[in-house]
C-alpha positions as CSV (number, residue, x, y, z in Angstrom):
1,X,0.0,0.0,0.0
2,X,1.2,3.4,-0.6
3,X,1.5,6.0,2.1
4,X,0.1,9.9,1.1
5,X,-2.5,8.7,-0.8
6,X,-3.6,6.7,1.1
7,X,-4.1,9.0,4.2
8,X,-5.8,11.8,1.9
9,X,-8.9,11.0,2.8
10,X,-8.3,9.9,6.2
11,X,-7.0,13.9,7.1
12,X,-10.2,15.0,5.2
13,X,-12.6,13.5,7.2
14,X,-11.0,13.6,10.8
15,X,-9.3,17.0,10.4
16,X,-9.5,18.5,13.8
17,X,-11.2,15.2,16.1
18,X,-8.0,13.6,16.3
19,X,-7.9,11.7,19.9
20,X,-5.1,13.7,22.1
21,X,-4.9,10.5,24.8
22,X,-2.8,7.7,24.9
23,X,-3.7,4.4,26.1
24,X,-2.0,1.6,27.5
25,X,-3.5,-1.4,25.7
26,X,-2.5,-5.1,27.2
27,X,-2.9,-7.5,24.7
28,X,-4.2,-10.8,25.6
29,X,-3.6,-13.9,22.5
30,X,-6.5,-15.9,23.5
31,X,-8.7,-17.8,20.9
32,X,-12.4,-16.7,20.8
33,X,-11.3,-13.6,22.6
34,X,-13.7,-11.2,20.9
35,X,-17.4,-10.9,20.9
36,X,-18.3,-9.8,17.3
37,X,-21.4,-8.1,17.7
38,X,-23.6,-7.1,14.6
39,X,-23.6,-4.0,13.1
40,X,-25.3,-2.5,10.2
41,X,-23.4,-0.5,7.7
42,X,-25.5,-0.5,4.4
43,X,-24.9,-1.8,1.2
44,X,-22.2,-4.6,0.5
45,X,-21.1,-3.3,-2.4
46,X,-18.1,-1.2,-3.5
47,X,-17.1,0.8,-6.5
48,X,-14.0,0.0,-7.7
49,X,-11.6,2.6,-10.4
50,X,-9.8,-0.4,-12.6
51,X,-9.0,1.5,-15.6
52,X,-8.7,5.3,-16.2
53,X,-7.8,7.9,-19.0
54,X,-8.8,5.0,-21.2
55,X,-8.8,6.1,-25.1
56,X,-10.9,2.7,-25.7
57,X,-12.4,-0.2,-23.8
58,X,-13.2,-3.9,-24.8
59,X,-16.1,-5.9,-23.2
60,X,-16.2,-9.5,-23.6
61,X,-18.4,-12.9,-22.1
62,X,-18.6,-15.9,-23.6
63,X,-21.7,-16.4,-22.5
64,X,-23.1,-13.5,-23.3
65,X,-23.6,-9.8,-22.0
66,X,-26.6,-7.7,-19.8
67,X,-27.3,-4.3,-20.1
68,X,-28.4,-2.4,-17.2
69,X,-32.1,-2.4,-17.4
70,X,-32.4,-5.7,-19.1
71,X,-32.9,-9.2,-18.3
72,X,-31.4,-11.6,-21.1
73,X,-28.4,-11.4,-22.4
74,X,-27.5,-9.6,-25.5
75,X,-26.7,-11.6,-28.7
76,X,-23.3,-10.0,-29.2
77,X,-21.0,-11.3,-27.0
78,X,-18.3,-8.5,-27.5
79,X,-18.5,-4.4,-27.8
80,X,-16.2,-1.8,-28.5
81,X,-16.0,1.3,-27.0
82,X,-14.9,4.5,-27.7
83,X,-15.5,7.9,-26.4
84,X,-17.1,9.1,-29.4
85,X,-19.6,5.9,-29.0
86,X,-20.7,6.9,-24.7
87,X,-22.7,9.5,-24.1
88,X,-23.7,11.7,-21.1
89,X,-24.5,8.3,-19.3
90,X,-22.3,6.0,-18.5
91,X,-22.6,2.4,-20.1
92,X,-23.1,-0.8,-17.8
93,X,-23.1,-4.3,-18.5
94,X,-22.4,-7.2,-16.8
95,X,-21.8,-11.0,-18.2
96,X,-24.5,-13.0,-18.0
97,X,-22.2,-16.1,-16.5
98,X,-19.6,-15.0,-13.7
99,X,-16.9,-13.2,-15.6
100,X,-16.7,-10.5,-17.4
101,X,-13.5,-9.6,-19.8
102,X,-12.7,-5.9,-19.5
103,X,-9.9,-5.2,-21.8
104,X,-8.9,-9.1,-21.5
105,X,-9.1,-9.0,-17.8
106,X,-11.7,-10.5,-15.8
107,X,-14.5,-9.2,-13.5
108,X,-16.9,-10.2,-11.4
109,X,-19.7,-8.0,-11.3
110,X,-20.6,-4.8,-13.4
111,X,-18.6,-3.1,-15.5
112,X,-19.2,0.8,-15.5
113,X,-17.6,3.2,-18.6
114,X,-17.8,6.9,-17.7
115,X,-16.5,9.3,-20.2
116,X,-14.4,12.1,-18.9
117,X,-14.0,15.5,-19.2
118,X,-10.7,15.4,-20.5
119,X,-12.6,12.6,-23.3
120,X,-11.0,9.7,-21.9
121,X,-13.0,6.9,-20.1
122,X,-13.1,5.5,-16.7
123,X,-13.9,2.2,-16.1
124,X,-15.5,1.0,-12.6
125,X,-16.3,-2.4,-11.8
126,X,-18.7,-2.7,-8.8
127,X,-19.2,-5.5,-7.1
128,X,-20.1,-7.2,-4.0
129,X,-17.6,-6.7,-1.2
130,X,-17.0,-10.2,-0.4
131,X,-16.4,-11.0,-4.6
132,X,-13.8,-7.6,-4.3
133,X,-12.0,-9.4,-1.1
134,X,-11.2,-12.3,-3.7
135,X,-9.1,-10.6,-5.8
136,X,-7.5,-9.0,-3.4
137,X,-6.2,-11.2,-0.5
138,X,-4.0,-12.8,-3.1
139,X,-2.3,-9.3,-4.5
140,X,-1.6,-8.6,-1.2
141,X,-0.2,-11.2,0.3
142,X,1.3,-14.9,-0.7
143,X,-1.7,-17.5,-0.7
144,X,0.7,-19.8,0.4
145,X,0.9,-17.8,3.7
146,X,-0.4,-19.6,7.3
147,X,-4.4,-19.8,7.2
148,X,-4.8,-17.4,10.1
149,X,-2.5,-15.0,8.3
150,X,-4.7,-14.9,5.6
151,X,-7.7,-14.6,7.1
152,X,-6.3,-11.6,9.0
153,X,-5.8,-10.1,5.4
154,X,-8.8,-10.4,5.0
155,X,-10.3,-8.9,7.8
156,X,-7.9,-5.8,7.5
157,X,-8.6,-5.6,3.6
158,X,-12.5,-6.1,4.0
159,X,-12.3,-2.9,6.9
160,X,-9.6,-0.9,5.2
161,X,-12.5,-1.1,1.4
162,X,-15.3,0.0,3.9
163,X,-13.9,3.0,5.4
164,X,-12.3,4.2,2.0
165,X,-16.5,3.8,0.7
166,X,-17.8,5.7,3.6
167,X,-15.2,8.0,2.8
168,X,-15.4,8.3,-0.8
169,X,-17.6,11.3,-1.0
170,X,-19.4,12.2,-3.9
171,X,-16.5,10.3,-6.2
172,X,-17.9,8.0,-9.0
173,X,-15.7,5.4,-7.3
174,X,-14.5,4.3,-3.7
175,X,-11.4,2.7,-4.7
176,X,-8.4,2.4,-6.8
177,X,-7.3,-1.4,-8.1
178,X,-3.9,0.0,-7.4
179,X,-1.5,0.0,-4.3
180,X,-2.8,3.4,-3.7
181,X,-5.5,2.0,-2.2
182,X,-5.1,-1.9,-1.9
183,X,-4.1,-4.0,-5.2
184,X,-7.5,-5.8,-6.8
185,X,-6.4,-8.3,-9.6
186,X,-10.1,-9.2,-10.6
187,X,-10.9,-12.5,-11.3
188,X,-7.0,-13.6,-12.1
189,X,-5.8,-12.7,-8.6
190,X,-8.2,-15.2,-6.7
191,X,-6.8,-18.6,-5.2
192,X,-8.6,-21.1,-3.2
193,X,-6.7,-20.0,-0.1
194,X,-7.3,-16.9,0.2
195,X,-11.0,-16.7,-1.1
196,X,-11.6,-19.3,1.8
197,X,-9.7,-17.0,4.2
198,X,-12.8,-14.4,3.1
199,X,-15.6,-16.7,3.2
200,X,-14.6,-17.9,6.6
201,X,-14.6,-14.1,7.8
202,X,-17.3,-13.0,5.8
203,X,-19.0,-9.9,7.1
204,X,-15.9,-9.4,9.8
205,X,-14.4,-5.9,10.2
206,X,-12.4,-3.9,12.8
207,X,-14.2,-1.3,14.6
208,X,-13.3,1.3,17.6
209,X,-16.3,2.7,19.3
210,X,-18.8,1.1,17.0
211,X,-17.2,3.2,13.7
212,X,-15.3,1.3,10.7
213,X,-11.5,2.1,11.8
214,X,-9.2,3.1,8.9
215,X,-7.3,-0.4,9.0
216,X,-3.7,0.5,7.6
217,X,-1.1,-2.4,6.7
218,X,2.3,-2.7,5.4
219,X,4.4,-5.3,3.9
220,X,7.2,-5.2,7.0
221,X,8.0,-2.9,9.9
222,X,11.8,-3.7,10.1
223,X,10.9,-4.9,14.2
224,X,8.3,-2.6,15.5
225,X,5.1,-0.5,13.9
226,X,5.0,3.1,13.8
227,X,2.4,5.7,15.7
228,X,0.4,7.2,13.1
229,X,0.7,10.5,14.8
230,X,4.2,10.2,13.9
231,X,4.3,10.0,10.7
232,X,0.9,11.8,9.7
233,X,-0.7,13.7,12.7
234,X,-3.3,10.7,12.7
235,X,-3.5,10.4,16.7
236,X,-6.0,7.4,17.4
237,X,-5.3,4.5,19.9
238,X,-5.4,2.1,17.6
239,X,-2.5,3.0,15.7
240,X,-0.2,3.4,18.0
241,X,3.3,1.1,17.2
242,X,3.6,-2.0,19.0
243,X,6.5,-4.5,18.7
244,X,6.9,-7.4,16.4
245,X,8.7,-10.1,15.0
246,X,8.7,-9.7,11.5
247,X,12.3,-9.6,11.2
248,X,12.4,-13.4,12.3
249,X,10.7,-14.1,8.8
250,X,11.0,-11.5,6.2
251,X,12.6,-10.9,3.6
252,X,13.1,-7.2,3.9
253,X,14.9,-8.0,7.3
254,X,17.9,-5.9,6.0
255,X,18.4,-3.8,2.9
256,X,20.6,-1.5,1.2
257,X,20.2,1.1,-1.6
258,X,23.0,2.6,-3.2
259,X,21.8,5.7,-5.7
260,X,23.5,8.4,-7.5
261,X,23.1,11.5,-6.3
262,X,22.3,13.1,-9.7
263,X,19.2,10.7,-9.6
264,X,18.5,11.9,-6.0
265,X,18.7,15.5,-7.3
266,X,16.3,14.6,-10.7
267,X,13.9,13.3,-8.3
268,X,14.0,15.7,-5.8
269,X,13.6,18.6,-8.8
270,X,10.4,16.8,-9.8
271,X,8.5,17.4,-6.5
272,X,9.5,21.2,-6.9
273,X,13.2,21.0,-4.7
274,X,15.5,22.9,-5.8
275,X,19.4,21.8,-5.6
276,X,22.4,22.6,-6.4
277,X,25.3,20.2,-6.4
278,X,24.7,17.6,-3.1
279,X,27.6,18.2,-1.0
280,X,26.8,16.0,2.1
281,X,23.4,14.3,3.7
282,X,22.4,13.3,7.0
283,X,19.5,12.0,9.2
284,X,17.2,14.8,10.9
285,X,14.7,14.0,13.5
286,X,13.4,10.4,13.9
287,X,10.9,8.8,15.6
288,X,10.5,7.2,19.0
289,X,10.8,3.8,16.9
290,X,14.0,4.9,14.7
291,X,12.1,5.9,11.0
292,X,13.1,9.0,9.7
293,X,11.2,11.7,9.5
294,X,13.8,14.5,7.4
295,X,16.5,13.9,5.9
296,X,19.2,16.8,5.9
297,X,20.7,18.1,2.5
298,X,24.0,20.5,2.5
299,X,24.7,21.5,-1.2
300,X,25.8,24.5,-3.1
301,X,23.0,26.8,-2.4
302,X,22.4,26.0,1.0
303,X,21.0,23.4,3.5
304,X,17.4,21.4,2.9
305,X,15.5,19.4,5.3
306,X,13.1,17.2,2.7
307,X,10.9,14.8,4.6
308,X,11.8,11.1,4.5
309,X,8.7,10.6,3.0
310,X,9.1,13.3,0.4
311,X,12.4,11.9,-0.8
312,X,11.4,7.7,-0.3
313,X,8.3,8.8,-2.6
314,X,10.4,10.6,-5.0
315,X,13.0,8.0,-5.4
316,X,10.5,5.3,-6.1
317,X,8.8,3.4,-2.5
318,X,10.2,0.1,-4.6
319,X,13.6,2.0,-4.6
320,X,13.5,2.9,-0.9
321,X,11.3,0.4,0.6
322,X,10.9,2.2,3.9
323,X,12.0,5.1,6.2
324,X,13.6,3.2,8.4
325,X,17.0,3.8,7.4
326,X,20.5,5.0,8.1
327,X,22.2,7.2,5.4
328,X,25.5,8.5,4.1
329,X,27.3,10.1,1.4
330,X,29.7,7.4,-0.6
331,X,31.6,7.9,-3.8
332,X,28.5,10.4,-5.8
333,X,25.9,8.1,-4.2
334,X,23.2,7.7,-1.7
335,X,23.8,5.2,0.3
336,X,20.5,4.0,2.3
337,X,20.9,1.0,4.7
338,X,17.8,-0.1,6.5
339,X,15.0,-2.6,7.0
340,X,10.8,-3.5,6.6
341,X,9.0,-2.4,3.6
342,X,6.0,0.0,3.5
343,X,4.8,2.9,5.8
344,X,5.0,0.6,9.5
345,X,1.7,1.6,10.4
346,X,-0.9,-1.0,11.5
347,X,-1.2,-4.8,11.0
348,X,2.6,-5.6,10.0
349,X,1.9,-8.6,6.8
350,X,5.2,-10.1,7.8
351,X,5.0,-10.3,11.5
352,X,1.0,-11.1,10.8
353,X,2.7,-14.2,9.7
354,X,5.2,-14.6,12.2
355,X,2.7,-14.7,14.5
356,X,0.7,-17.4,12.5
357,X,3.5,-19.8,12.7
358,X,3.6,-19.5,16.6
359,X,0.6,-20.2,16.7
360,X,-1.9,-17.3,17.1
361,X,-5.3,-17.0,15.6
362,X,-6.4,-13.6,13.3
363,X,-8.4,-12.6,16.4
364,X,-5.3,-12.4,18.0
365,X,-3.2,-11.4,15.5
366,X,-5.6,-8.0,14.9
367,X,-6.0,-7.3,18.4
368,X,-1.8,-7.2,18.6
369,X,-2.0,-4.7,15.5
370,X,-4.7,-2.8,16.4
371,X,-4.8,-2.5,20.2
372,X,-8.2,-1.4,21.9
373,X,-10.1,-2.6,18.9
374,X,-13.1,-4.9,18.5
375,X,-14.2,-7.0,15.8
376,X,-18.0,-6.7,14.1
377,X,-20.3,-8.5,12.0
378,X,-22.0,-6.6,9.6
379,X,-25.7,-7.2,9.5
């Protein structure tokens, strides 16, 4: 998952009612230790952005297509669209087996063209949640991953899609398929595992105070999550970092990146910094649990403090796979030396793992992650 995206909306809707109190949260691992108690939270469904800036768009089922509005299938098993062929409304169809091809791709669902201002199209697949959740658990995370990992996935993914829709506003879409919000394959990405890690938690999410929590994850903390408030300003008890042992397991125990410093500057130019020739970096303030938060820059015309975040998004987050870094200046290069992948915030995918193999159930396993939280069925 990306990081500043995917707080946007977040900051939007919370600006201001951020919780100022800390809590000391002891975590018990106990099977069964939650009560899920039913909640109702409207329609199942999700909206979800799969293609954009489109100049055309193929639709295809073997079995034949439904229009919106109408009951049988169409005889013509394939359109073509263009923006010259939609009009003020969009166009929706839907297979009239399970699948869908949208630009060879499969879906589940309907498939939604929108034409644009700019006159490209958008294409939307919605769908019911549970169907999204297939395609998803798999892009996220290995399928051959510990059950109870898996179905913690789920759980995270299911809550994280239902706070982005409450969220969404007056959007045509509540989602992106991308890692800006969580990666949805479609039908390609599912695998037995992992769609029986969503039916067994159908329904499931993480809530605090009866409200839909904003259920952040990342790939691997490097040995202990990050406060939200540290990073972001998001101040909520259930975000707070928490210790973990990811780095038993993963595979972005320890890193290093070595890059040039005339890419650094390129970058850097990009996001609208200015620099002259880099004479020297260095570390700035950090957080309680080590990640960077600026990163110092002496050059020609002066010194720059550019957040960690700033330059790791710059660079490329596959470049610089997380803050959590040490850095120095080596023969014209940068020379970034750290460990975990992703933002650190929340449930930890690696130490979710980790804590699979020991033994400890997803109830468990969220509760660790997301301290003070309780876990709801949705009517």
């Amino acid at each position: 998952m990306t990081d500043i995206a995917k707080i946007r909306t977040y900051l939007e809707v919370h600006e201001g009612t951020f919780l100022a109190s800390m809590r000391v949260i002891t975590i018990f691992f106990i099977t069964g230790l939650f009560s899920i108690p039913a909640v109702t939270l409207g329609s199942e469904s999700i909206r979800v952005a799969i293609a954009d800036n489109q100049k055309t768009v193929s639709l295809q089922s073997s079995s034949g297509l439904i229009a919106a509005g109408q009951s049988s299938s169409h005889s013509k098993k394939k359109f073509f669209y263009s923006a010259a062929s939609i009009g003020l409304r969009p166009v929706r169809l839907r297979s009239s087996g399970e699948v869908i091809q949208v630009n060879g791709k499969g879906y589940r669902g309907w498939v939604e063209i929108r034409k644009k201002k700019n006159g490209l199209l958008l294409v939307i697949n919605e769908l019911d949640i549970e169907a999204y959740l297939k395609g998803v658990v798999a892009a996220e995370v290995p399928p051959d991953w510990e059950f109870e990992a898996l179905k913690a996935q789920a759980v995270a993914s299911r809550t994280y899609a239902l706070y982005q829709k409450q969220s969404a506003g007056n959007k045509p879409y509540h989602v992106l398929a991308t890692e800006d919000s969580q990666v949805y394959s479609g039908n390609r990405g599912e695998h037995p595992q992992t769609v029986r890690a969503v039916r067994e938690t159908r329904g499931i999410v993480i809530t605090y105070h009866g409200e839909v929590i904003p259920a952040f994850y990342h790939s691997s903390c490097g040995g202990h999550t990050e406060n939200a408030a540290e990073l972001w300003g998001i101040d909520e008890p259930y975000l707070k970092g928490v210790d973990c042992e990811c780095q038993e397991i993963s595979k972005y125990g320890l890193w290093e990146k070595r890059v040039p410093l005339s890419q650094v500057m390129n970058a850097l130019a990009k996001q609208g910094y200015r620099l002259q020739e880099i004479r020297d970096l260095g570390i700035g303030d950090i957080t309680p649990a080590g990640r960077v938060k600026e990163v110092s820059i002496l050059h020609e015309g002066g010194k720059l403090m550019v957040p960690a975040e700033d330059l790791r998004a710059a660079l490329g987050n596959t470049q610089i796979p997380s803050v959590f870094f040490e850095l120095e200046l080596s023969d014209g290069e940068a020379v970034f030396s750290g460990r975990g992948k992703g933002h650190g915030v929340g449930l930890c995918q690696w130490g979710a793992e980790e804590m699979a193999l020991r033994g400890y159930d997803y109830k468990a396993i969220l509760s660790h992650y997301y301290p003070g939280t309780v876990l709801t069925k949705i009517k």
